[in-house]
TIFIPA-777318 format. One line per field, with one value per atom (N, C-alpha, C, O): residue in three letters; residue number from 1; x, y, z; atom name. Coordinates in pm, whole numbers. Each point is the difference from the previous one (the first is absolute). Layout:
code <- [Ala/...]
pos <- [NUM/...]
c1 <- [X/...]
c2 <- [Y/...]
c3 <- [Z/...]
site <- [CA/...]
This chain:
code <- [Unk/Unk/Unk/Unk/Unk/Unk/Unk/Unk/Unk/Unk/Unk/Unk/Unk/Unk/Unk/Unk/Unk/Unk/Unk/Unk/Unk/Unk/Unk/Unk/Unk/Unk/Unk/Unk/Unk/Unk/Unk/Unk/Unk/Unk/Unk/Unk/Unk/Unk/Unk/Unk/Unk/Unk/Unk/Unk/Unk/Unk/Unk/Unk/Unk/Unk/Unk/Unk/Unk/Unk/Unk/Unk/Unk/Unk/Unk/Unk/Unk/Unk/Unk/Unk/Unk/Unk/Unk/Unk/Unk/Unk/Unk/Unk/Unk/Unk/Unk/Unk/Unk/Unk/Unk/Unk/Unk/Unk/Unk/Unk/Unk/Unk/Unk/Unk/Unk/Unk/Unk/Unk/Unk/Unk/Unk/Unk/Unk/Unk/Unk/Unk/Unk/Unk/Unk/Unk/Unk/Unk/Unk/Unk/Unk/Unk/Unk/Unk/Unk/Unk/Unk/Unk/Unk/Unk/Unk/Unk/Unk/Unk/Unk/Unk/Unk/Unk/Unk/Unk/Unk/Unk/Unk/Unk/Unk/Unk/Unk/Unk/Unk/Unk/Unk/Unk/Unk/Unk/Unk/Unk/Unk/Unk/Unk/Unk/Unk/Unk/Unk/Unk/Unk/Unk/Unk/Unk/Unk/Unk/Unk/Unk/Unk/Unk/Unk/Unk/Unk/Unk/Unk/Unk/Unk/Unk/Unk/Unk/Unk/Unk/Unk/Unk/Unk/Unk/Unk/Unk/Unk/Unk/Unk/Unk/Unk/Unk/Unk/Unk/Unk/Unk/Unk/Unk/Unk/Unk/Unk/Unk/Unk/Unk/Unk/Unk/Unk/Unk/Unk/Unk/Unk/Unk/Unk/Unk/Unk/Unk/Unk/Unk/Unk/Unk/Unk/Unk/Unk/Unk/Unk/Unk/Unk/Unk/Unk/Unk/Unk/Unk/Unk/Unk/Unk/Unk/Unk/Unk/Unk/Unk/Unk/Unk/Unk/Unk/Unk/Unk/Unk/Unk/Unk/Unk/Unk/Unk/Unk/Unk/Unk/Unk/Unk/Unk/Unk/Unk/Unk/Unk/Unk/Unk/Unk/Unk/Unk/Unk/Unk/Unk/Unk/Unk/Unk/Unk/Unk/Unk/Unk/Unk/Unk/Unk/Unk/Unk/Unk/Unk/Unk/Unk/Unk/Unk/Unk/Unk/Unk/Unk/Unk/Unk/Unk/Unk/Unk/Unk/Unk/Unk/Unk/Unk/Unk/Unk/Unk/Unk/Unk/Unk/Unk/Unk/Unk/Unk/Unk/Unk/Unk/Unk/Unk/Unk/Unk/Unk/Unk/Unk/Unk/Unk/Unk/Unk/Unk/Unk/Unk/Unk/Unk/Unk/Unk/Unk/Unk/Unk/Unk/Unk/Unk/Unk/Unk/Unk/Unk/Unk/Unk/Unk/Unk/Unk/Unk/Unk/Unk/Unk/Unk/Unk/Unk/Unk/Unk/Unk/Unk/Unk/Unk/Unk/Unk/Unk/Unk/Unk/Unk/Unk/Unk/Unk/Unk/Unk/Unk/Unk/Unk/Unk/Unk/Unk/Unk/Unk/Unk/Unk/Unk/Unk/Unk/Unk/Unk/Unk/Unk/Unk/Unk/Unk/Unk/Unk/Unk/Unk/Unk/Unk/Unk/Unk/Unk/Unk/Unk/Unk/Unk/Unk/Unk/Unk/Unk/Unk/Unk/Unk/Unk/Unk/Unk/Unk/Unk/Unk/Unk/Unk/Unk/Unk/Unk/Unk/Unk/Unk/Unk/Unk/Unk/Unk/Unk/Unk/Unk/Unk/Unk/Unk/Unk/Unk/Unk/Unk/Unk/Unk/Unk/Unk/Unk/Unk/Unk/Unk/Unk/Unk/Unk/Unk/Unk/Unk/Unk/Unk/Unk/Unk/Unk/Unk/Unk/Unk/Unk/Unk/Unk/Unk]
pos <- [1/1/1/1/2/2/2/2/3/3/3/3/4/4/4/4/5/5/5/5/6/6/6/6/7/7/7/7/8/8/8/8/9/9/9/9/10/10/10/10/11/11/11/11/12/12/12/12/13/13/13/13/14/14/14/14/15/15/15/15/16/16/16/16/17/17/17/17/18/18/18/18/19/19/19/19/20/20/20/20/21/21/21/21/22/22/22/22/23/23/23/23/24/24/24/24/25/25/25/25/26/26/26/26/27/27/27/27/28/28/28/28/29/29/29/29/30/30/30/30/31/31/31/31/32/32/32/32/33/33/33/33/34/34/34/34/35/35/35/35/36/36/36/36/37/37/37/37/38/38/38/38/39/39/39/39/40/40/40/40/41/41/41/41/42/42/42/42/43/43/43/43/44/44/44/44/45/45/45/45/46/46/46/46/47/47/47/47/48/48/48/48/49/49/49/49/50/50/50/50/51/51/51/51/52/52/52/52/53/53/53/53/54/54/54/54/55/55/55/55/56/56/56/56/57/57/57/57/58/58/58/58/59/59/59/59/60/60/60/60/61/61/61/61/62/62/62/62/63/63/63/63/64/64/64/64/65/65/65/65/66/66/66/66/67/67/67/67/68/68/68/68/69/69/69/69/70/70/70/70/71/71/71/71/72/72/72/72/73/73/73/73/74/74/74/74/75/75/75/75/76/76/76/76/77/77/77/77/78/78/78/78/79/79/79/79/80/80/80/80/81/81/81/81/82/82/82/82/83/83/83/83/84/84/84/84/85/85/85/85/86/86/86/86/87/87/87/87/88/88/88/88/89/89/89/89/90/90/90/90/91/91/91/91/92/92/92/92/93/93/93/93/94/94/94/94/95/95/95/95/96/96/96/96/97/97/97/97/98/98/98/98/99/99/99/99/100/100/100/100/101/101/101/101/102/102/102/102/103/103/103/103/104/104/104/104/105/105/105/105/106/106/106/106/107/107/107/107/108/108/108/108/109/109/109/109/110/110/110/110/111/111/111/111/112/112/112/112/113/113/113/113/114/114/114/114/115/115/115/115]
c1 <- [1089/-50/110/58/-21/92/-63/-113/204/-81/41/92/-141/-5/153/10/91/140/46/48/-75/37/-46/71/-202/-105/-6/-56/105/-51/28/-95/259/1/-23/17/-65/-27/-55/-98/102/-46/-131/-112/131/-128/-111/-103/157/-139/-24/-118/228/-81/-72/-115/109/-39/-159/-99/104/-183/-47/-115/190/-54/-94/-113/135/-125/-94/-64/-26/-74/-80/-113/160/-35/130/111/-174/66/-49/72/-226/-28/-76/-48/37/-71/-143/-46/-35/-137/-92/-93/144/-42/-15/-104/241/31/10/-24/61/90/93/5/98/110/117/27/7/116/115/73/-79/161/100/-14/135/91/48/-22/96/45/106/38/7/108/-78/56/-145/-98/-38/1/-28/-49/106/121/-212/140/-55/-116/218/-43/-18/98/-184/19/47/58/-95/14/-36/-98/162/6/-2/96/-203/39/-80/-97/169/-68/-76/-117/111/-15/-111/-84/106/-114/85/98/-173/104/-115/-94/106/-24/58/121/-215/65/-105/-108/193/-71/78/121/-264/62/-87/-110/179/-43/-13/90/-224/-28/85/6/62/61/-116/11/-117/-84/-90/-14/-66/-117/65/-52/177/5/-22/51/-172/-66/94/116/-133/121/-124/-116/206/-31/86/123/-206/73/-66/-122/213/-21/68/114/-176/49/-1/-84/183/46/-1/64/-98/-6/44/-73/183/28/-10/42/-128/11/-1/21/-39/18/-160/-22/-38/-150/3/-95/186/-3/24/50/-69/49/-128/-98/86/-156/103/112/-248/60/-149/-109/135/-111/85/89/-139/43/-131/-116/164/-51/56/111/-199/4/42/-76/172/44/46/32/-14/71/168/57/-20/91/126/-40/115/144/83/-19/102/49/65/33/-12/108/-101/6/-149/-143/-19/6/-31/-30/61/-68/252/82/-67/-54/82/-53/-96/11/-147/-119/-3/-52/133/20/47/-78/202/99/-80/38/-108/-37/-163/-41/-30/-51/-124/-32/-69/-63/-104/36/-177/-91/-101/-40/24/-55/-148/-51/-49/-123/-15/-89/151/19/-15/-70/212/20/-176/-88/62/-143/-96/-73/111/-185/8/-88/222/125/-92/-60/57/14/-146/-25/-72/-156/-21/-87/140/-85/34/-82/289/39/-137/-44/11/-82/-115/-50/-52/-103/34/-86/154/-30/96/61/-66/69/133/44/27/131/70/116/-159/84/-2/94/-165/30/103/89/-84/96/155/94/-116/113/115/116/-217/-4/49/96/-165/48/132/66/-16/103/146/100]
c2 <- [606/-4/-54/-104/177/-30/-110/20/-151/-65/5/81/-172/34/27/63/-92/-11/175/62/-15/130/108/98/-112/95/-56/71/-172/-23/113/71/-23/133/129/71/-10/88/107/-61/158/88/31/-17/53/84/-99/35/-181/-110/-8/-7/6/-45/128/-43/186/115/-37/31/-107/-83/-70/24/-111/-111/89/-47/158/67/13/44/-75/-69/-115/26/-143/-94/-13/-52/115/-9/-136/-52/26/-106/-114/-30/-30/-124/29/28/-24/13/-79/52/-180/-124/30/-1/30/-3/140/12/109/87/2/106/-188/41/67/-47/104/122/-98/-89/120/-118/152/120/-240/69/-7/-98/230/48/-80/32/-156/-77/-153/-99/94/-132/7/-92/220/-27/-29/17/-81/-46/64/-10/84/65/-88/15/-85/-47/3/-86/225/21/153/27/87/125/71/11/25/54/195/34/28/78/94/-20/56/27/-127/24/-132/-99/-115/-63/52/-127/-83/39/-152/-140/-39/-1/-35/2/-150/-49/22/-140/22/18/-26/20/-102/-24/-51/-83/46/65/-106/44/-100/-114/147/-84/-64/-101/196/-74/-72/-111/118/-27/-121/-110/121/-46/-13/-87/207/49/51/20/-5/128/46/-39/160/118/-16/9/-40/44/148/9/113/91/55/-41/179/91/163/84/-76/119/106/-65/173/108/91/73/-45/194/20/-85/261/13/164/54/11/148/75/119/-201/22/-43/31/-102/-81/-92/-39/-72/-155/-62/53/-127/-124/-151/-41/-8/-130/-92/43/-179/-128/-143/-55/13/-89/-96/43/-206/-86/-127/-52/38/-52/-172/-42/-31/-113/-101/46/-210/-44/-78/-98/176/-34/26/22/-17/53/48/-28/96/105/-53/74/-209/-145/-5/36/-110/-40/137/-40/218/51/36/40/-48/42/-142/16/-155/-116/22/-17/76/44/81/-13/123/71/-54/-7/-26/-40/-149/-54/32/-122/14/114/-239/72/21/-44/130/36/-45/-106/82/-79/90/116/-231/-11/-1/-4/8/-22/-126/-33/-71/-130/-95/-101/201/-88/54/-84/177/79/-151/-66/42/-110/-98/-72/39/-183/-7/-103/206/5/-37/-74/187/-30/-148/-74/52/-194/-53/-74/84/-103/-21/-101/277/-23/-45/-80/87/-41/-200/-82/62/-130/-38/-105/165/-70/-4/-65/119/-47/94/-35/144/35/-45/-30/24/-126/-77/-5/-63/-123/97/-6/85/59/44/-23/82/77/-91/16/-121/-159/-67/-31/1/-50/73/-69]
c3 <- [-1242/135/90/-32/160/74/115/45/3/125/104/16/119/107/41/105/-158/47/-4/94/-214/-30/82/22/30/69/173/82/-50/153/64/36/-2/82/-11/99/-237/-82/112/42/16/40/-73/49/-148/-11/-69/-57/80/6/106/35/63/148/34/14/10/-28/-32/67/-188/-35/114/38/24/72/75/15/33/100/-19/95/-241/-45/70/39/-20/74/105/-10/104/133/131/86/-121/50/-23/-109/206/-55/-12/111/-199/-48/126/62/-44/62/149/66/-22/157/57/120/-198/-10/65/62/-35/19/-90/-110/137/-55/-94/45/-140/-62/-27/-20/39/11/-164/-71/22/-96/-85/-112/195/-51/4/-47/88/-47/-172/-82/65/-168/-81/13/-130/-102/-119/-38/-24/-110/-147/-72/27/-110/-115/-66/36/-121/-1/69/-141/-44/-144/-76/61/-184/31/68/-130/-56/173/-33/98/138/76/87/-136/1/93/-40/200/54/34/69/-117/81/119/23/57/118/78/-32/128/98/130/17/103/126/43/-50/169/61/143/53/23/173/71/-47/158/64/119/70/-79/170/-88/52/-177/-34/-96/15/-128/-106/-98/-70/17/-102/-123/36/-123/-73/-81/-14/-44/-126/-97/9/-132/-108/-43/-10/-17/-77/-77/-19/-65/-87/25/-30/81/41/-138/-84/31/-91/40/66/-83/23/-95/-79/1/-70/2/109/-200/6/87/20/5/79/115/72/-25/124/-1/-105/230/22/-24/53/-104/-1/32/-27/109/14/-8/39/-101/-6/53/-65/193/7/39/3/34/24/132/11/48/113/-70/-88/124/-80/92/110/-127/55/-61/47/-152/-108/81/114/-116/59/-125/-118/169/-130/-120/-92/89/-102/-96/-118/215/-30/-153/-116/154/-62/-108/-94/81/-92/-115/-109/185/-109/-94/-121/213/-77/-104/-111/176/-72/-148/-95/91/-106/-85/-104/156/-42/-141/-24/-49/-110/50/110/-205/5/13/-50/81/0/-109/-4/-76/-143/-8/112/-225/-6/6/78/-142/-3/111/14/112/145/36/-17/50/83/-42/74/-238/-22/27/47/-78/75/151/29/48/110/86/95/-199/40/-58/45/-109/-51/83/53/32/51/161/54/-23/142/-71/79/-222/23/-23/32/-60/14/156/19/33/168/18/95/-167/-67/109/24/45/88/103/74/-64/179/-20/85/-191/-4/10/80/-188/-8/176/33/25/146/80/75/-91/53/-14/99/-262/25/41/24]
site <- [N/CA/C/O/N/CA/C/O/N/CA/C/O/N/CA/C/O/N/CA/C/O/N/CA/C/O/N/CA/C/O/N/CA/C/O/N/CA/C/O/N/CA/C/O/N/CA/C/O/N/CA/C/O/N/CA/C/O/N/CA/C/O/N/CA/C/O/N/CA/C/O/N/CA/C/O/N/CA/C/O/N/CA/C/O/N/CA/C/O/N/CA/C/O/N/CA/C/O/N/CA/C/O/N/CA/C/O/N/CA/C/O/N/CA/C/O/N/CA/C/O/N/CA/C/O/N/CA/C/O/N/CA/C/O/N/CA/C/O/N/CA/C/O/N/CA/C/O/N/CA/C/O/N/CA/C/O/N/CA/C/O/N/CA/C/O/N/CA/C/O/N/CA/C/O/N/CA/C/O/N/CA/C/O/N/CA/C/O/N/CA/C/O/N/CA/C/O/N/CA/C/O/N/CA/C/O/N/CA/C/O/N/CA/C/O/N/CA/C/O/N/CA/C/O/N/CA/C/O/N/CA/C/O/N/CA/C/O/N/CA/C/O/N/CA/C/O/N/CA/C/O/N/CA/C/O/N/CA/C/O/N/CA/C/O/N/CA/C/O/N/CA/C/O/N/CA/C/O/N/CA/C/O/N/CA/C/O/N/CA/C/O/N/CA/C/O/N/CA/C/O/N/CA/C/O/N/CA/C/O/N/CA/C/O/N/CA/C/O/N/CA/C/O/N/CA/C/O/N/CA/C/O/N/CA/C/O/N/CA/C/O/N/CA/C/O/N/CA/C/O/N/CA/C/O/N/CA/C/O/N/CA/C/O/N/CA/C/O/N/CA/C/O/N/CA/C/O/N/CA/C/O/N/CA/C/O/N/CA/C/O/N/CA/C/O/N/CA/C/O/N/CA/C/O/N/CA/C/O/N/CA/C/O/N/CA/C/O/N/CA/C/O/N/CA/C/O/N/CA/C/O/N/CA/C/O/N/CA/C/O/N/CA/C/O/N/CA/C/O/N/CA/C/O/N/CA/C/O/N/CA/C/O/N/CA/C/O/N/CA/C/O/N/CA/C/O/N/CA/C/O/N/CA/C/O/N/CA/C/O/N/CA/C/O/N/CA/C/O/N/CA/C/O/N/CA/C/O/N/CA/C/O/N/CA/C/O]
């Protein structure tokens, strides 16, 4: 898988961006050199654009494929560092999910939220 360094000026990724041309939120129009390409495999781009009036971003997944373009994205407040981390970072387990319901049924997240 190639990352955002290899693919930012890529023609025929930015070519995708017309895909999400605007802001879901505000619609304003983003410009073609706001998105950052994350990541590219296989006709498959990750991508994150940020609104300059609203501040909202998109993370999505751009598909070209021999049928056409599909795209799924999500309305986020991560910034594009935020999503590569997530990305790269581990997995959440069956283990963390039950860690997690005991820590809220006994109150334990508040505190957490708190300190």
């Amino acid at each position: 898988m190639r990352n955002r360094s290899d693919y930012h000026n890529s023609s025929s990724s930015l070519e995708n961006l017309r895909l999400i041309s605007y802001c879901p939120l505000c619609n304003t129009h983003y410009n073609p050199s706001q998105a950052s390409i994350l990541e590219e495999a296989d006709g498959a781009h990750l991508i994150h654009v940020s609104c300059k009036k609203c501040s909202s971003s998109i993370l999505a997944v751009i598909i070209a494929g021999g049928i056409g373009i599909s795209s799924v994205g999500l309305i986020t407040d991560l910034t594009s560092d935020d999503a590569m981390r997530f990305k790269l970072g581990s997995n959440v387990n069956e283990d963390d999910v039950i860690e997690a319901v005991k820590s809220i049924s006994k109150g334990d997240l508040i505190r957490l939220l708190n300190e």
